[in-house]
N, C-alpha and C positions, 0 to 999 in steps of 0.2 A: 594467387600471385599478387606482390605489389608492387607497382608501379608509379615513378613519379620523373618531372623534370626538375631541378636545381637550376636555378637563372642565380648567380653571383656575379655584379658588377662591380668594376675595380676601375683604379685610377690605371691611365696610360704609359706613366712608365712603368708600371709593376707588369707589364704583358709577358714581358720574358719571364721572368720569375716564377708569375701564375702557370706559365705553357709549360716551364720544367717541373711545378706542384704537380701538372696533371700529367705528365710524363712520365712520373716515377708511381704516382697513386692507384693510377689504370693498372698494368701489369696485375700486381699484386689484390688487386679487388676485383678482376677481373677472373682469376683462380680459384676465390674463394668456393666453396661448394654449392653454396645454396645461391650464388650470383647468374642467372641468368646473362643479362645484359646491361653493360656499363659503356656509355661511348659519350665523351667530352667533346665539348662544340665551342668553338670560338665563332661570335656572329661577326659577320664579314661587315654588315653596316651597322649605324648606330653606336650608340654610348662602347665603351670596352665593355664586356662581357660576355662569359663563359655557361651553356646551357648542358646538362649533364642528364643523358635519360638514364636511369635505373631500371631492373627490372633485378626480384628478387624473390624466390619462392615460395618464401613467406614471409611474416614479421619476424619469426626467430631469425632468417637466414640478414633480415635486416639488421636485425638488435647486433646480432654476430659480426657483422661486418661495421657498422659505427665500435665496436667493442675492441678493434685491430688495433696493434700498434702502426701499420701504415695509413691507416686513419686519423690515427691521432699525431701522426709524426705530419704528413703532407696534407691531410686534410685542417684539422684542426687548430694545429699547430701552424700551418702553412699556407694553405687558401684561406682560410676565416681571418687571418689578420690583414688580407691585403684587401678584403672585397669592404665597398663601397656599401653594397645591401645584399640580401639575402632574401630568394624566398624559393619554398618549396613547395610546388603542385603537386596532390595526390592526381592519378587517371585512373578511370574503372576501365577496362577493357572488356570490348564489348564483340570482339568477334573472334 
């Protein structure tokens, strides 16, 4: 299984914007086959930004899902130009 969180910080007015990127991104990534778990977090304090756990069955069901066109249309395309920084934590799971 892999597993990670996405923390993407963005500027203030992009909030709406971002909240309808992951509006429309979730559904559709959320379907895919090998997507376990996909759940987008707006953090209620601090800087604006968005924390996004993943959970995916394997690296292919991963590669598969960056490889989407709704990935590339809301993600890429969409989230990555409004975010401020970017960083992605791997997690081992352990129980």
């Amino acid at each position: 299984m892999v597993s990670f969180i996405v923390r993407m910080e963005f500027r203030e007015e992009d909030r709406e914007r971002v909240k309808e990127f992951l509006r429309l991104l979730t559904p559709p990534s959320r379907a895919e086959s090998g997507c376990i778990t996909y759940i987008p977090h707006l953090l209620e304090e601090g800087p604006p930004a968005i924390l996004i756990y993943e959970q995916y069955a394997d690296e292919a069901a991963l590669t598969f899902h960056r490889s989407t066109p709704h990935f590339a249309q809301y993600g890429t395309d969409g989230l990555f130009k409004l975010t401020t920084s970017r960083k992605l934590e791997r997690l081992e799971v352990v129980a």
